[in-house]
N, C-alpha and C positions, 0 to 999 in steps of 0.2 A: 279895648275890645279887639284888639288885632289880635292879640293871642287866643281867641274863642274860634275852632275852629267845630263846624257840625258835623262830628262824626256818630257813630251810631251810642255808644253810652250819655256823650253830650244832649242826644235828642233823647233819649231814654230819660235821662233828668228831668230834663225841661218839660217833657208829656209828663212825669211822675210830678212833679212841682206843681204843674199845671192839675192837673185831677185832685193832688192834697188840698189847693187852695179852693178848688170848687169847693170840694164836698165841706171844708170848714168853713165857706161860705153858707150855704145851704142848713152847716148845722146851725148857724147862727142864725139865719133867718128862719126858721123852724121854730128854736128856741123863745124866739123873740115873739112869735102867735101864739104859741102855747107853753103854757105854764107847765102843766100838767106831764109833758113828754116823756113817756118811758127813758132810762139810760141804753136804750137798742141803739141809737145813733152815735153815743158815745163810744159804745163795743167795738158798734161798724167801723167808727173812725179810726180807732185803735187799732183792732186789724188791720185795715188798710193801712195803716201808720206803718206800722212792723215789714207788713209785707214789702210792702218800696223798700223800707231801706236796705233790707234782704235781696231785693229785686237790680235796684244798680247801686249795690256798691261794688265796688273793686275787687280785684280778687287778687292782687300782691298792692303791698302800700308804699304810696308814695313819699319820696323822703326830700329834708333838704341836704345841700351841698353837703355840710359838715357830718352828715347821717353817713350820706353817701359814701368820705373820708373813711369811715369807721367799718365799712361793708369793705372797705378796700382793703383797709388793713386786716381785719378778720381773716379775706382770704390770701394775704400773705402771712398772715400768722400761721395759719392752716400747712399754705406750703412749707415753712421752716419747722415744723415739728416733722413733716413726711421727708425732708433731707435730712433734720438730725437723726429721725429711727433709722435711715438707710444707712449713715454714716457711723452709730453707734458701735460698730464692732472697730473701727478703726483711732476712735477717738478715744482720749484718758479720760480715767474715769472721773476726775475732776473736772476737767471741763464739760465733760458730757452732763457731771450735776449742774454745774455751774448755765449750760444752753438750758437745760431743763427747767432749773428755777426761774432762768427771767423769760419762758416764756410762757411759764403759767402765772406769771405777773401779767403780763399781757393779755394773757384770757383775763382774770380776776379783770384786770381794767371794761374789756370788751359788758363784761356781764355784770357791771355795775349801769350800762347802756343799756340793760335787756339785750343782747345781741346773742344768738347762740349761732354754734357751727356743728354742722352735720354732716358727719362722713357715709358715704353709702356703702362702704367697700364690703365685698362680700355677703353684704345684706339681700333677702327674698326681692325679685323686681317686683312690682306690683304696677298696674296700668295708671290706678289712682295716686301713685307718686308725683308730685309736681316735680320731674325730673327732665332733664334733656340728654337724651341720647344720641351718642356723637358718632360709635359705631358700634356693629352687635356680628359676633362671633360666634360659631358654631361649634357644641361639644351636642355629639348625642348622646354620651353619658350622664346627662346632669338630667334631675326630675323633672327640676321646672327652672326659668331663667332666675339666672342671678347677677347681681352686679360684680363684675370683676375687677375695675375699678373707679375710683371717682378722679376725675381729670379736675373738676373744682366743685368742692364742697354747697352743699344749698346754708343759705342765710338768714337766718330770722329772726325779725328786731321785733319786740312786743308784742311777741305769738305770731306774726306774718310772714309768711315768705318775699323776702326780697333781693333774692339773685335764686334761682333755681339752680341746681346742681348739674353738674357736663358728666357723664359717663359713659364707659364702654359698659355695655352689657354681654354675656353670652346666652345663651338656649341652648334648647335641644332640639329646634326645627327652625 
């Protein structure tokens, strides 16, 4: 129990844990008088069932150690293909197949883990991006903001975001 500490999703559990067990309490002793009981309690409990877990789950997912390994490499995988494009015009062209093959080995490996990498570079900003922005640059010619570049790639193991992406953004105010 020393590592339980009551922070505000911890107590959000424990009250949602807490109200689940009531009311399946309740449905049981309910049940248990009458026979007869419409399935409205059942519905209820359902909904509420859903709703909690909708309610405090997490919103990036938790990994272990060796997950975490793999988020690491991903984002130096990530960096080593953005030196090999930079380096492309100076490198033979053998070697450069040669960098190119083994590191799409190394994605294929990543993405047998579910693990994808997301580049934002020059992509639409949007608010709703799980993204973090490290500094934001001024063009008034641009429509609307756009990412100019991505500093590190976002991560996502089994549909979730797990490292958010660092970029510089620009605008136009």
């Amino acid at each position: 129990m020393n590592n339980f500490i009551l922070n505000p999703i911890n107590i959000a559990l424990l009250s949602s844990c807490a109200l689940l067990f009531f009311i399946l309490l309740m449905s049981f002793l309910i049940r248990g008088k009458r026979v007869d009981t419409p399935d409205k309690f059942e519905q209820l409990y359902q909904r509420i069932k859903e709703d909690l877990k909708y309610s405090v789950s997490s919103k990036t997912l938790e990994l272990s150690l060796g997950v975490n390994d793999l988020v690491d490499h991903a984002v130096e995988i990530w960096r080593m293909e953005q030196r090999i494009n930079k380096s492309s015009s100076v490198l033979p062209e053998n070697q450069l197949k040669g960098l190119e093959n083994s590191l799409q080995k190394m994605k294929r490996y990543l993405e047998k883990y579910d693990i994808e990498i997301v580049d934002y570079k020059n992509a639409k900003y949007n608010d709703g991006l799980n993204l973090e922005v490290l500094s934001i640059e001024k063009d008034p010619s641009l429509a609307g903001p756009l990412i100019k570049e991505t500093v590190e790639p976002t991560i996502i193991c089994k549909g979730q975001v797990v490292r958010r992406a660092k970029i510089i953004l620009i605008t136009n105010h």
